[in-house]
TIBA-712473 format. One line per 5 residues: for each residue x, y, z of C-alpha. Coordinates in nm, 2 decimals. Each point is the difference from the previous one (the first is absolute). Layout:
<pts>
X:Y:Z ~ ... $
</pts>
This chain:
<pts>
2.70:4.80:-0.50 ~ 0.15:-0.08:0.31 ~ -0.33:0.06:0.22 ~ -0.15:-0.34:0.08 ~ 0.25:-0.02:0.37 $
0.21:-0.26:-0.10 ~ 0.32:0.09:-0.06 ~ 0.19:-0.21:-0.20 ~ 0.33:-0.03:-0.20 ~ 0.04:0.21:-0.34 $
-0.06:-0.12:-0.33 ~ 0.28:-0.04:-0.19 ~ 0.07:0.14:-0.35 ~ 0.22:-0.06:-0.30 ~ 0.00:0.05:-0.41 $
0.22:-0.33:-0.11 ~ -0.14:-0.28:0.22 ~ -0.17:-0.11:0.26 ~ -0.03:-0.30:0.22 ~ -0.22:-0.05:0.33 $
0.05:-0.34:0.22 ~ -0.07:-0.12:0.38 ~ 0.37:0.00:0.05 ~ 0.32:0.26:-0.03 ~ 0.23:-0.21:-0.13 $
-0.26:-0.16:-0.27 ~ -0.07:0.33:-0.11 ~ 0.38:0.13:-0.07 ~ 0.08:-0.39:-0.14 ~ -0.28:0.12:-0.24 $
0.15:0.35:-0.02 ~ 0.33:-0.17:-0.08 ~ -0.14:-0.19:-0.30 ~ -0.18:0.29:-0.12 ~ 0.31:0.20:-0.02 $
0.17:-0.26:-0.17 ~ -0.25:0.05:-0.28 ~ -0.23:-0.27:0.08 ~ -0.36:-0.02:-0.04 ~ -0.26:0.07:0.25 $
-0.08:-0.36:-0.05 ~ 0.34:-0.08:0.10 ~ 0.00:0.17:0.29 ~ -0.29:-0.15:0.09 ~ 0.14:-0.33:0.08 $
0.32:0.11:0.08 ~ -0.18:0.13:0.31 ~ -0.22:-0.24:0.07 ~ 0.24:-0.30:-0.06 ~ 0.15:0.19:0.33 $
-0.24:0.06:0.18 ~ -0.04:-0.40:-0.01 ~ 0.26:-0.04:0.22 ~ -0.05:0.35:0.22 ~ -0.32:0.00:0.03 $
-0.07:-0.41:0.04 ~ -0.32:0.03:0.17 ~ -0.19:0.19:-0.30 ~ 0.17:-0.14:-0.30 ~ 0.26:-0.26:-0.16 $
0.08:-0.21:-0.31 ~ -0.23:-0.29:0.17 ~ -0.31:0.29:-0.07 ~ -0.22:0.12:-0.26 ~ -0.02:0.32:-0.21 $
-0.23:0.24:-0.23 ~ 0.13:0.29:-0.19 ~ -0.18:0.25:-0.23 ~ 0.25:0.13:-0.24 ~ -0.05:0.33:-0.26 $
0.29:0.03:-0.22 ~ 0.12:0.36:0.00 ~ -0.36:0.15:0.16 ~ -0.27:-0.06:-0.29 ~ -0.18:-0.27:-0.21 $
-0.02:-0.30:0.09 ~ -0.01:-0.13:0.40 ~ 0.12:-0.35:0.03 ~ -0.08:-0.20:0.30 ~ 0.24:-0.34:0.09 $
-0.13:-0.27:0.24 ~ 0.30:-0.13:0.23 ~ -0.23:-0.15:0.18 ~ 0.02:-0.42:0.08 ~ -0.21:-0.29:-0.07 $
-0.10:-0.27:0.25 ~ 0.23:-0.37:-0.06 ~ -0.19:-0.21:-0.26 ~ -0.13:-0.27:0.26 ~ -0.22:0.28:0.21 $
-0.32:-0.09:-0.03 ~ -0.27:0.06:0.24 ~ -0.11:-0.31:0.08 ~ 0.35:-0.10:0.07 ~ -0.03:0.24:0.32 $
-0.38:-0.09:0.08 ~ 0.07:-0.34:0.06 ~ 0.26:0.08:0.25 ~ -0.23:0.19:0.17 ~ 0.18:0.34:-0.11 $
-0.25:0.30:-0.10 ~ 0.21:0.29:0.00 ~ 0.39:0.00:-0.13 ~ 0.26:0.01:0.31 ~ 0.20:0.30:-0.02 $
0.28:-0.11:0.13 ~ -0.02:-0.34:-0.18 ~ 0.18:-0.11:-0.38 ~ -0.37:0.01:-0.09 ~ -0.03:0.38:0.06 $
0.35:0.06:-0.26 ~ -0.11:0.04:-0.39 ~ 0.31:-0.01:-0.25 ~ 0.17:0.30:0.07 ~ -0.03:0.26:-0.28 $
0.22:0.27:0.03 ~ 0.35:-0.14:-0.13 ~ -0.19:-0.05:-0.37 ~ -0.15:0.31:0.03 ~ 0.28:0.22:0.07 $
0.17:-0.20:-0.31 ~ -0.33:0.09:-0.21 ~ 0.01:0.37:0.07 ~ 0.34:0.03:-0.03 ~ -0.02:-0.19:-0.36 $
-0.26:0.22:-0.10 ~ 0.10:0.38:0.14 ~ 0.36:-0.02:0.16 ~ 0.36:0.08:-0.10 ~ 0.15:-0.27:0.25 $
0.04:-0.32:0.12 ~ -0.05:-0.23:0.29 ~ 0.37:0.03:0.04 ~ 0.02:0.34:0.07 ~ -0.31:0.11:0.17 $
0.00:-0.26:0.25 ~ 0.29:0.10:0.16 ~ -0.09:0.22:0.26 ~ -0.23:-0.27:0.11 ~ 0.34:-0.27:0.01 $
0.16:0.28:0.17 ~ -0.25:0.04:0.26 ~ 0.00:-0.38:0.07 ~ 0.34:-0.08:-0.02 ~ 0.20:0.28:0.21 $
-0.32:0.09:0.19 ~ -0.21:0.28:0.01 ~ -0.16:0.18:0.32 ~ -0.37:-0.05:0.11 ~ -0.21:0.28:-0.02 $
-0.27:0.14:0.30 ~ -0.32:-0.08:-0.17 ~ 0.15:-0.32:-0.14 ~ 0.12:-0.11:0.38 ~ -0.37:0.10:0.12 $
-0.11:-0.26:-0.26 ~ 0.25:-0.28:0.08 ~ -0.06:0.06:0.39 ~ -0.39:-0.09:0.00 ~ 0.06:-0.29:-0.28 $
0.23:-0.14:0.29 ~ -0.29:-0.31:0.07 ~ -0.01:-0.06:-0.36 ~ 0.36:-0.06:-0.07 ~ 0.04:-0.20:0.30 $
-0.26:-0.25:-0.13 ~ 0.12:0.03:-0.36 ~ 0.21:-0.22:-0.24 ~ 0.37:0.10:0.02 ~ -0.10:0.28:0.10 $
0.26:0.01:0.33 ~ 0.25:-0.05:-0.21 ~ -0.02:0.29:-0.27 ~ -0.23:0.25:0.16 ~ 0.07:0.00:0.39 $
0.38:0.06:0.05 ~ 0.04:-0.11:0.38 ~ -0.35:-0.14:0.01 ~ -0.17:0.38:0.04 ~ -0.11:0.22:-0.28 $
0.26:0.28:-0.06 ~ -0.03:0.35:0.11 ~ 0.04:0.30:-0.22 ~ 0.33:0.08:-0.03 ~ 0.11:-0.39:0.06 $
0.20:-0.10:-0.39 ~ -0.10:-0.34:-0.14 ~ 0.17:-0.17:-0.28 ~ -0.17:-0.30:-0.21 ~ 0.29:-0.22:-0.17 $
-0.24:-0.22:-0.15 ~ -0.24:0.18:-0.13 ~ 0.28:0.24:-0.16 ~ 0.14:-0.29:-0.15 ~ -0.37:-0.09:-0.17 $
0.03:0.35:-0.11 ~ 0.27:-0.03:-0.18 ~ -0.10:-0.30:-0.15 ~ -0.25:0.16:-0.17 ~ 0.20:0.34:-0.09 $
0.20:-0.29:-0.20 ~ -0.23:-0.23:-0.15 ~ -0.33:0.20:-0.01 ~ -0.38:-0.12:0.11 ~ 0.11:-0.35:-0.11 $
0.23:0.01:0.31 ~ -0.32:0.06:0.20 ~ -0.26:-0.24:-0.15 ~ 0.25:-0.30:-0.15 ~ 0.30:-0.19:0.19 $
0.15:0.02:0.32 ~ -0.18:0.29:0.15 ~ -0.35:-0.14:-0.12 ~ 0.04:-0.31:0.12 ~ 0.09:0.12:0.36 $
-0.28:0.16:0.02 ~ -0.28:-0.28:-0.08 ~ 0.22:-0.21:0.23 ~ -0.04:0.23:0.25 ~ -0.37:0.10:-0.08 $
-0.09:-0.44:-0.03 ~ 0.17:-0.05:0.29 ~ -0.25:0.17:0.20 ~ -0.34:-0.13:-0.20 ~ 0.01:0.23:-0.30 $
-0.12:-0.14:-0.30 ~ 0.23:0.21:-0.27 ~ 0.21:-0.15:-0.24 ~ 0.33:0.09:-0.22 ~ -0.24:-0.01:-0.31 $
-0.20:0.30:0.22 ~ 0.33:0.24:0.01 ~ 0.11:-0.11:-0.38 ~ -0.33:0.11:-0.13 ~ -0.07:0.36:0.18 $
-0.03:0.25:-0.22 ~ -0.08:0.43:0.02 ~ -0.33:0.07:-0.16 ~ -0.04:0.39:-0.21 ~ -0.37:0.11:-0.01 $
-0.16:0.30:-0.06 ~ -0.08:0.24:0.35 ~ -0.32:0.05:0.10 ~ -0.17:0.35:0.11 ~ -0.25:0.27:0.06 $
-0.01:0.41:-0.01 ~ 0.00:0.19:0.33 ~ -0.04:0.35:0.00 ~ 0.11:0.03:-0.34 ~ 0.35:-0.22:0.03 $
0.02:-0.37:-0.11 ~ 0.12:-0.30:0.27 ~ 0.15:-0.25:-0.12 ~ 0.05:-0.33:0.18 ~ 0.09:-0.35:-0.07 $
-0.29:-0.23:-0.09 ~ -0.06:-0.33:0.23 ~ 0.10:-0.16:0.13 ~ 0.15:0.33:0.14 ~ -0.22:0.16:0.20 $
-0.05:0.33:-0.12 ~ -0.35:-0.05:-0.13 ~ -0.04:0.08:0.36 ~ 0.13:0.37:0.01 ~ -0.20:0.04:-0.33 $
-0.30:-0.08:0.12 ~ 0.06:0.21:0.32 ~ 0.10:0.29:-0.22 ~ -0.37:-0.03:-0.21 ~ -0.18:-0.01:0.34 $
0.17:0.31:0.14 ~ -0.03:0.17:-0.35 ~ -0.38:-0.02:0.06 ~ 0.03:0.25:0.34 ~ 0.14:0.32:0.00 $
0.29:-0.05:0.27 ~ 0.13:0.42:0.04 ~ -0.31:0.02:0.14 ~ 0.13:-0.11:0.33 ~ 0.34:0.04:0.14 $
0.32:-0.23:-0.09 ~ 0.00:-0.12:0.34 ~ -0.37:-0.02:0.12 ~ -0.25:-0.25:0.11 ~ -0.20:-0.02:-0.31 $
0.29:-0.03:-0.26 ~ 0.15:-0.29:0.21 ~ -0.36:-0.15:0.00 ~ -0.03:0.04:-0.39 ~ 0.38:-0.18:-0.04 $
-0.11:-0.26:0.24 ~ -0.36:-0.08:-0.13 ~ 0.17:-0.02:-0.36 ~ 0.28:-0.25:0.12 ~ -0.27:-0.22:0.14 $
-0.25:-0.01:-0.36 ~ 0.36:-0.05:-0.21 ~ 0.17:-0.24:0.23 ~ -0.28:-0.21:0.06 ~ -0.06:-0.05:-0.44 $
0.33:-0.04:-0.06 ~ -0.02:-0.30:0.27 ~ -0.30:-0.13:-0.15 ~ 0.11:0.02:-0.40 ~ 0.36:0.12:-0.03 $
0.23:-0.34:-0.08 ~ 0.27:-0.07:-0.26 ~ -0.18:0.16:-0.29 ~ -0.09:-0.35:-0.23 ~ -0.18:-0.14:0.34 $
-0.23:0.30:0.03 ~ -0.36:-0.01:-0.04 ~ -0.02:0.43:-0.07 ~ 0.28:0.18:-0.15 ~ 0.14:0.33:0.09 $
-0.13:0.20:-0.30 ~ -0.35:-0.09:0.21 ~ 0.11:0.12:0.33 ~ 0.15:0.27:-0.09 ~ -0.34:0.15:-0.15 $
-0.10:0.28:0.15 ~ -0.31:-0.16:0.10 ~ 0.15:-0.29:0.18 ~ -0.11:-0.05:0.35 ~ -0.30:0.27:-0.06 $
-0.20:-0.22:0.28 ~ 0.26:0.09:0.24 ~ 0.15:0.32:-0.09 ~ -0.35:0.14:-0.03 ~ -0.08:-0.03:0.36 $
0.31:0.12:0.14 ~ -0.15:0.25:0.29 ~ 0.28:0.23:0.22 ~ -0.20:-0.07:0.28 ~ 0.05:-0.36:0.05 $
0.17:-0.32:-0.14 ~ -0.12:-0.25:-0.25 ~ -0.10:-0.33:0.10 ~ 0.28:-0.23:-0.20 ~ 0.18:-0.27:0.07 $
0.34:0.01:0.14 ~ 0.28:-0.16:-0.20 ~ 0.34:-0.15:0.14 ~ 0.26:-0.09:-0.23 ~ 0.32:-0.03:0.15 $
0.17:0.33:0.04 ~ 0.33:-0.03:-0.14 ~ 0.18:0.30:0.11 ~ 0.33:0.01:-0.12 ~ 0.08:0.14:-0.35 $
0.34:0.29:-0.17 ~ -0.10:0.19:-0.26 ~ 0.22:0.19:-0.27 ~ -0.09:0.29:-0.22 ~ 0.24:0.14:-0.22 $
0.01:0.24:-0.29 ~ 0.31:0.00:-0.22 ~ 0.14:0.31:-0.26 ~ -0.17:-0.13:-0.30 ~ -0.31:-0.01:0.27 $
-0.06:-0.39:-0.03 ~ -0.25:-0.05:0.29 ~ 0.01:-0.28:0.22 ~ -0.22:-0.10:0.25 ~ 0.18:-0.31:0.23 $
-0.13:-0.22:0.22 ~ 0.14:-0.30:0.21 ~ -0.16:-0.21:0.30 ~ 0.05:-0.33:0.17 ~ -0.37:0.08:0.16 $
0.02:-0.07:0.37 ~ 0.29:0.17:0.21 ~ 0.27:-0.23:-0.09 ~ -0.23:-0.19:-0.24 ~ -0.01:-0.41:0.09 $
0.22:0.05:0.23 ~ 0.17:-0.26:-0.22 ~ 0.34:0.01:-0.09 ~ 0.19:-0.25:-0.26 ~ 0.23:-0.26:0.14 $
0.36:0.14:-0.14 ~ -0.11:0.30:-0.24 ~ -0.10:0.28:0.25 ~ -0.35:0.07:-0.17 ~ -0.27:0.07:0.24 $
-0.34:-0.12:-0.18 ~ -0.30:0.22:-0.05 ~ -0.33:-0.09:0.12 ~ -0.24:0.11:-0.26 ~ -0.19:-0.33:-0.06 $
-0.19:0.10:0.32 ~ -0.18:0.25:-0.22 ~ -0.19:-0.32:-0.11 ~ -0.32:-0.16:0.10 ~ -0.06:-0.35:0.03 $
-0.37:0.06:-0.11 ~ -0.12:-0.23:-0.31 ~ -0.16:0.23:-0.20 ~ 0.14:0.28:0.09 ~ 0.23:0.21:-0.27 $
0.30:0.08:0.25 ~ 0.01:-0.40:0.10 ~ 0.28:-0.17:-0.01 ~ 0.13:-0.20:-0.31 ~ 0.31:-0.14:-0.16 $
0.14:0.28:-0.23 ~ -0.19:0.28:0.11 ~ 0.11:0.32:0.16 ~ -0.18:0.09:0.32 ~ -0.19:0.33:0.09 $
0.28:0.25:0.10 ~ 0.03:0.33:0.18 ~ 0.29:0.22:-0.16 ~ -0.11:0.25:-0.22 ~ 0.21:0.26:-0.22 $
-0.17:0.31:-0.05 ~ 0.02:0.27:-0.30 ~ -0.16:0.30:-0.09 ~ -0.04:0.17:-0.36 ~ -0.14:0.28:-0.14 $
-0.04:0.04:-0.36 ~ 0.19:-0.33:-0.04 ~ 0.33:0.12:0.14 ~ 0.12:-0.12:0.37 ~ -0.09:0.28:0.26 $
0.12:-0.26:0.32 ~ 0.12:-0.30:0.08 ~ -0.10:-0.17:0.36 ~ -0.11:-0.23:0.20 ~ -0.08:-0.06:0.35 $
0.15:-0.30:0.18 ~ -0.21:-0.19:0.27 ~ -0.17:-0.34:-0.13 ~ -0.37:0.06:0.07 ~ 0.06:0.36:0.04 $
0.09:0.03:-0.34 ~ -0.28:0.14:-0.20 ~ -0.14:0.22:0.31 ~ 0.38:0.13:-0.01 ~ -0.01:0.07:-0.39 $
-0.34:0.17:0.04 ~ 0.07:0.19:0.35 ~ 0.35:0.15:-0.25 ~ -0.18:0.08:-0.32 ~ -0.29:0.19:0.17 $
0.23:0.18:0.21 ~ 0.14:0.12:-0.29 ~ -0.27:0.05:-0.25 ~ -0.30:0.11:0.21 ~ 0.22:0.15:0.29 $
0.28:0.12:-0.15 ~ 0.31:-0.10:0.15 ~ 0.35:-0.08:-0.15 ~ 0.11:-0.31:0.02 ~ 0.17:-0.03:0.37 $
-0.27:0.17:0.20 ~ -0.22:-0.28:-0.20 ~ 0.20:-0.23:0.11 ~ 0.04:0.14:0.35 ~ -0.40:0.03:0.09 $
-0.18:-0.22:0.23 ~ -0.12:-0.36:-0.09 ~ -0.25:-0.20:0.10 ~ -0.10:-0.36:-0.16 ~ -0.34:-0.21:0.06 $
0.09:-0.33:0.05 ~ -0.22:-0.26:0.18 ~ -0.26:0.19:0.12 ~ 0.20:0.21:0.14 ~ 0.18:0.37:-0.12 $
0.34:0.02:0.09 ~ 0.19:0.32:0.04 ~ 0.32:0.16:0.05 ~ 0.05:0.18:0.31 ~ 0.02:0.32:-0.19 $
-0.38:-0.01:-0.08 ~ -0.14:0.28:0.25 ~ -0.17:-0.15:0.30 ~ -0.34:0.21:-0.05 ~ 0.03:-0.18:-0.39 $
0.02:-0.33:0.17 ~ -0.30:0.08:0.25 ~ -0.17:0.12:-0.29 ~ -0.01:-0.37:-0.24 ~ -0.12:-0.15:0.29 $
-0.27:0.17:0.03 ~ -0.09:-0.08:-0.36 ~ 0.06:-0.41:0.12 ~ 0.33:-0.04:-0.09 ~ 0.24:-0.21:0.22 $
0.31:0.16:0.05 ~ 0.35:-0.12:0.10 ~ 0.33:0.13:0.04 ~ 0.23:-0.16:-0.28 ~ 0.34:-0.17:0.10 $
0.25:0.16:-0.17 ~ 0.00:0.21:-0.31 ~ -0.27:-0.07:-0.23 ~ 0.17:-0.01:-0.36 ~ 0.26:0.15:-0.16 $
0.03:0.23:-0.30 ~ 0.21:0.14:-0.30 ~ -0.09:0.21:-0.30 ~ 0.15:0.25:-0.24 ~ -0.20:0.25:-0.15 $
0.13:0.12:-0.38 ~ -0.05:0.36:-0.15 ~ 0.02:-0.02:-0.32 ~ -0.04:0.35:-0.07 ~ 0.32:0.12:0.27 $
0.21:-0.32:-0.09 ~ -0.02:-0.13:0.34 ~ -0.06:-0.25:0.21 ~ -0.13:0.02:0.39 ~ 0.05:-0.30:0.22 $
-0.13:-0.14:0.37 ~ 0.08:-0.28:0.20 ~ -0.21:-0.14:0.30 ~ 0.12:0.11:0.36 ~ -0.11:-0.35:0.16 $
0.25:-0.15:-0.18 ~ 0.37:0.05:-0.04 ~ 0.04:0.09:-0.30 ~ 0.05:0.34:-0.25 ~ -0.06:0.17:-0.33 $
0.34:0.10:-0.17 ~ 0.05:0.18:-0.34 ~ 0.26:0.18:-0.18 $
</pts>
């Protein structure tokens, strides 16, 4: 296509496999695996097991994870929920009489039990060839004998400087010589390649039982959390079913909540209701459209979406097509609705992995502490920086998403897949907390109203309206800017790159696969 004036990197194309991360040498450890005659699910957290430790700022063992798996392409979609549950003792009233009415995030109170070690041991039960002790060995690597920063990763640790200066331990493991490193700079983690290989050894148990789990609730009590060894020991992965909807003829797939891919769904049946190639893929009224669908889906998944057995409307409702008819129906492209703004913590920092092995096993991988370097938390002798995903809660009595003992908070990662005629047709996501389902939607209609391939999907200009206010990348023309104004939008410049994306597109008819990987990150698509 090539005609839309940004220039980007080429897609990348193989027959055997394919793998797409936010980091080089996550993608070849994947690669590597892949080779070896692993599975795609293998690869999966082979890569993202490293790009724990190379990437600290997105993702880690102290985070969460979703994956949508479809074994060799067809049938049956399988969704697993990595995600954590807040300690046993939360309770709202707890934090109301201390005068607390939203959750620190940069507090113990903020970190739910982090998921992802019993997850990658889940998937890995259910779809892989190998174990803990071979595929987390790049990551031990990494930790032990170093590994060198990346540029978009020292961009990341530079303006989280403030953060880990305040934080727990945080000197000590992530600011070598009290400043943040600078790409090119190698850091090694001893003790947090040591954790690794305590698990690589003894498996999730190493994780959520003993010496490792007890560090951590010392750690986590000795600042005011409320978690317990019993809340480790008793963490489990949940398998459900994925939700979805049809867009131009495909099927999306997502996880259901408390992922947050409702969100993208219900963005997806708005948009379905205009006819977008009626405007240009970078114009005033198809950023409008985007925007005023982002502001109808956001603000019902704030008001409904929860874990799913505290909501008061399930998906199967708002995922009609006539859901939100009283708002849809009086979108106008000469002006904005009059709805309220909604301002749930932004929680930009997220890697995702796609990968598609020989027998084409499909996995679509994704792995967040939330915030840029999560808590900003990091256990007392174990090296494991803690997520902050509990600050997707409310304290709100009576709301679904409040906070509870045992109950797994609102969250913003979100692995995407796309069907057609029950087989896998692509595997992505777009990383970026909030951003998330604007990304997934921005991608897909890219593709399937505009027709791109995968990288110039990935490579178009993003905008996200967030707090009254439409953010977007300096690559959105300056007469497209002047232009949502004028309809009432507030614009700003965003700070940085707004997300970050991966996909890989499968022709079943050729035998191939076509892959992309996000330019405002570091990282690559590789096949072979």
């Amino acid at each position: 296509m090539r005609n839309f004036h940004f220039p980007g990197r080429s897609t990348v194309h193989a027959t055997n496999a394919m793998v797409a991360t936010s980091h080089p040498q996550a993608s070849l450890a994947a690669i590597e695996v892949l080779r070896e005659g692993g599975t795609a699910v293998d690869a999966a957290v082979a890569g993202s097991a490293l790009l724990g430790v190379i990437e600290p700022q997105s993702t880690g063992i102290g985070g969460d994870c979703f994956a949508l798996i479809q074994p060799r392409g067809e049938g049956k979609i399988i969704a697993y929920n990595g995600s954590g549950r807040a300690p046993k003792a939360a309770d709202a009233e707890w934090y109301l009489e201390r005068k607390i009415t939203s959750v620190p995030l940069t507090s113990a109170h903020a970190v739910s039990i982090p998921g992802v070690i019993d997850a990658f041991a889940t998937v890995l039960r259910d779809h892989g060839k190998f174990g803990f002790d071979r595929l987390l060995q790049p990551a031990i690597k990494a930790a032990e004998e170093g590994y060198v920063v990346a540029p978009r990763v020292a961009f990341d640790w530079k303006n989280q400087f403030e953060k880990l200066k305040n934080g727990t331990n945080t000197v000590r493991y992530l600011l070598p010589g009290g400043k943040p490193p600078v790409a090119g700079d190698v850091i090694r983690q001893a003790e947090l390649g040591k954790t690794l290989r305590a698990i690589a050894r003894d498996g999730r148990d190493a994780f959520y039982k003993g010496e490792i789990a007890a560090d951590m609730v010392e750690t986590l009590r000795g600042i005011g959390g409320l978690h317990t060894l019993d809340d480790f020991a008793a963490h489990t992965t949940e398998t459900t079913t994925p939700i979805g909807t049809m867009y131009k003829g495909y099927d999306v797939w997502q996880c259901p909540p408390n992922g947050p891919g409702v969100t993208a769904l219900l963005m997806l049946n708005i948009l379905s209701r205009f006819e977008l190639t009626k405007y240009a893929p970078v114009s005033v009224e198809r950023f409008h459209l985007e925007a005023e669908a982002a502001r109808i889906a956001y603000m019902n998944r704030e008001m409904h979406v929860a874990s799913p057995e505290h909501m008061k409307i399930n998906v199967a409702e708002m995922l009609e097509k006539g859901f939100a008819d009283e708002y849809i129906s009086k979108i106008r492209m000469d002006g904005m609705l009059d709805l309220p703004n909604v301002a749930p913590p932004m929680n930009p920092s997220t890697i995702y992995i796609t990968v598609v092995d020989k027998d084409r096993n499909v996995c679509s991988f994704i792995n967040s502490v939330a915030h840029s370097f999560g808590s900003a938390i990091v256990s007392n002798k174990t090296g494991v920086l803690f997520q902050n995903r509990a600050g997707g809660f409310r304290i709100q009595p009576g709301h679904p998403n409040c906070i509870e003992g045992g109950k797994r908070p609102l969250h913003t990662i979100m692995p995407g897949l796309l069907t057609k005629g029950g087989r896998s047709t692509m595997s992505f996501a777009v990383m970026g907390g909030q951003y998330q389902p604007t990304g997934q939607t921005h991608l897909l209609t890219n593709i399937l109203d505009y027709g791109c391939d995968v990288q110039e999907a990935i490579d178009m200009p993003r905008g996200l309206h967030y707090e009254g206010q439409y953010q977007l990348e300096d690559s959105v023309p300056a007469d497209i800017v002047e232009g949502l104004k004028k309809l009432g939008h507030k614009t700003t410049s965003v700070v940085g790159p707004l997300g970050g994306a991966q996909a890989i597109w499968i022709d079943w008819d050729k035998g191939t696969l076509t892959g992309g990987s996000d330019p405002r990150k570091d990282g690559c698509a590789l096949g072979y």
